[in-house]
C-alpha positions as CSV (number, residue, x, y, z in Angstrom):
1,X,82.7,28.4,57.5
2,X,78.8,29.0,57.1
3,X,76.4,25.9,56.7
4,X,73.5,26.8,57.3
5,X,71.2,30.1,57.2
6,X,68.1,29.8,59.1
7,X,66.2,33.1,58.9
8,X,62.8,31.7,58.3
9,X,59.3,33.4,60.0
10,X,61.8,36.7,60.4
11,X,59.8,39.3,59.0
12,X,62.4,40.2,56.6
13,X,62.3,42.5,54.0
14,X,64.1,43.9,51.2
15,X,66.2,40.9,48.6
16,X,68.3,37.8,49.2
17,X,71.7,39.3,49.1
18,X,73.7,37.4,45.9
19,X,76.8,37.2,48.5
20,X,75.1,34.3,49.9
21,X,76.5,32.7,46.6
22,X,80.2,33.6,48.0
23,X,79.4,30.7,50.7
24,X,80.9,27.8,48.9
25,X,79.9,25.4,51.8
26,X,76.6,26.1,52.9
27,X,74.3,23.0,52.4
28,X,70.9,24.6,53.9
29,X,69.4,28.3,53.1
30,X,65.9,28.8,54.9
31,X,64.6,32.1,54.4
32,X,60.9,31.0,54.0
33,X,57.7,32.8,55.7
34,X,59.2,36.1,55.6
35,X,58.2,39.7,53.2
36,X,61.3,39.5,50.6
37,X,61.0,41.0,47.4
38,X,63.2,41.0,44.2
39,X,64.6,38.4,42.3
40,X,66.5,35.4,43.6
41,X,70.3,36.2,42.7
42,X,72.0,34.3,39.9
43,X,75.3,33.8,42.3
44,X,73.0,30.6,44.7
45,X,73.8,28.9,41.4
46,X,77.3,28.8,42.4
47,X,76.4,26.7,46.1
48,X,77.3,23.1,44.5
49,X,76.6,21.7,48.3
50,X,73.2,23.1,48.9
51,X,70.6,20.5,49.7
52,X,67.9,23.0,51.0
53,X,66.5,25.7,49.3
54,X,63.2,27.1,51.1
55,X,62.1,30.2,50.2
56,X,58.1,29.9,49.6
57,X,55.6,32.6,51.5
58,X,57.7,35.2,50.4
59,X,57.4,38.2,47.5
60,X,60.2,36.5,45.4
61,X,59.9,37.1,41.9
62,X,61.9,35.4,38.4
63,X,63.0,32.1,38.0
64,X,65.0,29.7,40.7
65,X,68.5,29.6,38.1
66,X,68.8,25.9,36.3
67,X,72.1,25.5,37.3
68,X,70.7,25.3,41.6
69,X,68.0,22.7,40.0
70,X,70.5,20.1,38.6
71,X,72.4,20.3,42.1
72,X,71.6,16.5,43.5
73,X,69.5,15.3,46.2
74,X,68.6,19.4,46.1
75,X,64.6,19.5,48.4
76,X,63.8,23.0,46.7
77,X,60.3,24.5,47.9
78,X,59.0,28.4,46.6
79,X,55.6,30.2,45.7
80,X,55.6,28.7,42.2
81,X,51.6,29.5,41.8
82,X,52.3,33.0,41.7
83,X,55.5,34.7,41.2
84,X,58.3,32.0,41.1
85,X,59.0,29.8,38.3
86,X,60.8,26.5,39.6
87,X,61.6,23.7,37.5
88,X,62.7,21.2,40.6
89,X,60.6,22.7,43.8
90,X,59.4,19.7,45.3
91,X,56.7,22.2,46.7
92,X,55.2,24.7,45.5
């Protein structure tokens, strides 16, 4: 089964697929320092073992979903100064 999705300084483009939230045991997702757009899916809320959400220096737009931000010991970093509201990003 999937941990961990490093995909960070990629150049990638277009949104973060929601079937990431089918992975039920990945712990890390590191898409920062690429060119994705859209809104971060609902369905990451689902990932009750993530510990590492990274997805600042992108084009994200919308909120990071409340239910990722009451996940534990979550280290949850995005571009909060512009286009991402994030109630526990350690870093914005």
């Amino acid at each position: 089964s999937t941990e961990h999705v490093y995909l960070h300084h990629n150049m990638l483009t277009g949104t973060i697929p929601s079937q990431l939230g089918q992975l039920q045991n990945l712990t890390e997702i590191e898409l920062n320092n690429n060119m994705l757009t859209g809104a971060i899916p609902n369905q990451l809320d689902q990932l009750q073992e993530l510990r590492s959400l990274l997805i600042d220096h992108n084009e994200l737009t919308g909120s990071v979903p409340r239910k990722i931000c009451k996940i534990p010991g979550l280290l949850a970093e995005a571009d909060c100064r512009s286009q991402v509201v994030c109630e526990c990003c350690e870093r914005c």
